[in-house]
Steps between C-alpha positions, in 0.01 A plus 500: 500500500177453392283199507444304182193535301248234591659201477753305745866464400520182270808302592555093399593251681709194375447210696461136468099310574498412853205495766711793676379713238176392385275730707676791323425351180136451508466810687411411869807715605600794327824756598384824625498751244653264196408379192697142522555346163586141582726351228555121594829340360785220533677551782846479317403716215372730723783513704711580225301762353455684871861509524607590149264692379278646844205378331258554767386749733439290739665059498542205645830446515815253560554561883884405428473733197404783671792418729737525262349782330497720831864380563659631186304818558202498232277713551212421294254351757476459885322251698176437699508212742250337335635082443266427198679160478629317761615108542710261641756332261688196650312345242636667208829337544575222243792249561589235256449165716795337430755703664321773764303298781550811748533866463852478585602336219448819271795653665750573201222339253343681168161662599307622241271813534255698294623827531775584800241767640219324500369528810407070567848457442631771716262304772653162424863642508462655816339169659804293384756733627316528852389158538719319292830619488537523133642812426437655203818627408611109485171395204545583117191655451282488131221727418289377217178483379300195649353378198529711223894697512479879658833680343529805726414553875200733591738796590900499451671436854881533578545189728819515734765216330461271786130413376562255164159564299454437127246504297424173261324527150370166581203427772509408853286236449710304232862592770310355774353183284820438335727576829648742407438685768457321878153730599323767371225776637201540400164605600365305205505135485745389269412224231754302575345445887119535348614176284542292809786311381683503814786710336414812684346519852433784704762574774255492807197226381305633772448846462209585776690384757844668451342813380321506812803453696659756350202779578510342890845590500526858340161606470572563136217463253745606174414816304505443091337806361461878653291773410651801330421851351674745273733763713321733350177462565600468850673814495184625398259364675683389816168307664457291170706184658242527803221485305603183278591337824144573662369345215714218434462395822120531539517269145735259702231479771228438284713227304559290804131533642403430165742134534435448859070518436420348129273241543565427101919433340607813334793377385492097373617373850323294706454589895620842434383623837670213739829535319479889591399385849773225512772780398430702734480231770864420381639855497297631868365814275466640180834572348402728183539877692559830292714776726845559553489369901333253430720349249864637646660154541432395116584820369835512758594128339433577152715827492799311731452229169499772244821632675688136471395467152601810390156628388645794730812649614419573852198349745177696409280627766145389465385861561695561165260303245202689586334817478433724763168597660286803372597847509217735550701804363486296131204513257246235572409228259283658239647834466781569277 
């Protein structure tokens, strides 16, 4: 195979604007023999048009999607342990106040949810059934749109007939304001809380602390989006998911010494610094790792999740979502 004339392969990457990536988009870090064309998007539109269409070479990507894509057997794209997104999301439960005052109350309720595999509510789910006792096999479960109404899920999914989910032409926002539903999930605030009626609270009013609980006791920072590349691409240039992961992680380093060492706000936040330095007081260390050790337990819980919500058909082994390492008998990057 012979190398290609002058320039590096030119591949794109969909992603959404974070501080994870920035040093690859103003050029401080670049991917060892690629051309990178960063395309920034929506996160659900460019969920959708990853896993419909394979619109990138290289996305950031639905962790629970990717899941569920791997499970059925789709082949399109495999996976870098790279966690581009990453967050905890007790608070992203939503309980109407005048009949849920404790977790346990949602047991045999009316949940609403985005989309089933989105991967916040796959989170949530598997915290209620763990910590909570409220199985999910017992809630009617509604995917809608939050505030404008979503008529199809991002990919179809064959759900065993134990799970009750529907999907509503109406928004989550007006089910939970109206009570028409007891709770919903969301990782956007819904009106009806932002109003501050009194209508809709969240479930645990202080998040910090019981987020913080919940890392002492699992040591689980959860995973939202992962890093993947078209099969093949891999296939032909098998140490391609090494070198986005060198880079992506030098770019994570940089953000955080970029947030830790500021002496002016970046973003419009007050005291940026201290609250980095009061997290990490909380937490003992820095929870936002890239690697497959590193990360076993949240990967192990989210694929024992994806199992009991039938995003898959059998338990997943993490070793499965990702690609392997480099191959020296393949063609190196920038030879075709």
């Amino acid at each position: 195979m012979s190398p290609l004339p002058e320039a590096a392969p030119r591949l794109t990457f969909g992603c959404l604007f974070s501080d994870r990536i920035e040093a690859l988009l103003d050029g401080r870090v670049t991917v060892a023999g690629l051309d990178l064309a960063i395309r920034i998007g929506e996160a659900q539109t460019l969920f959708r048009q990853v896993l419909r269409e394979a619109a990138h070479d290289v996305a950031e990507l639905s962790m629970a999607s990717h899941i569920a894509a791997v499970g059925r057997g789709a082949r399109d794209y495999v996976g870098v342990p790279v966690f581009l997104s990453r967050s905890f999301r007790h608070s992203n439960l939503y309980v109407r106040a005048d009949r849920i005052s404790r977790p346990e109350d949602l047991a045999g309720r009316r949940i609403g949810v985005i989309d089933w595999q989105q991967t916040a509510a796959l989170w949530v789910r598997g915290l209620l059934a763990d910590h909570h006792g409220v199985a999910r096999e017992g809630v009617t479960w509604i995917a809608a749109g939050l505030h404008a109404p979503v008529a199809t899920d991002r990919t179809p999914l064959t759900l065993p007939p134990a799970l009750r989910v529907s999907r509503s032409d109406r928004t989550l926002d007006e089910l939970l304001r109206t009570g028409e539903v007891d709770a919903i999930i969301s990782p956007t605030t819904p009106r009806c809380f932002a109003d501050g009626s009194g209508t809709v609270r969240r479930m645990w009013p202080d998040t910090v602390a019981v987020e913080t609980s919940y890392w002492h006791d699992t040591g689980i920072f959860p995973i939202m989006h992962v890093l993947v590349v078209r099969r093949t691409l891999v296939d032909r240039w098998p140490a391609l998911p090494d070198r986005l992961q060198a880079a992506l992680e030098e770019a994570r380093r940089l953000a955080a010494a970029d947030r830790d060492g500021r002496d002016f706000p970046k973003t419009m936040l007050p005291w940026l610094p201290g609250f980095a330095a009061m997290a990490r007081e909380r937490l003992g260390r820095d929870p936002w790792t890239y690697g497959l050790d590193e990360n076993h337990a949240a990967l192990a819980a989210m694929l024992r999740y994806a199992e009991a919500d039938g995003l898959t058909d059998r338990r997943l082994d993490p070793a499965e979502l990702f690609a392997r390492g480099s191959n020296p008998g393949h063609a190196p990057i920038g030879s075709s």
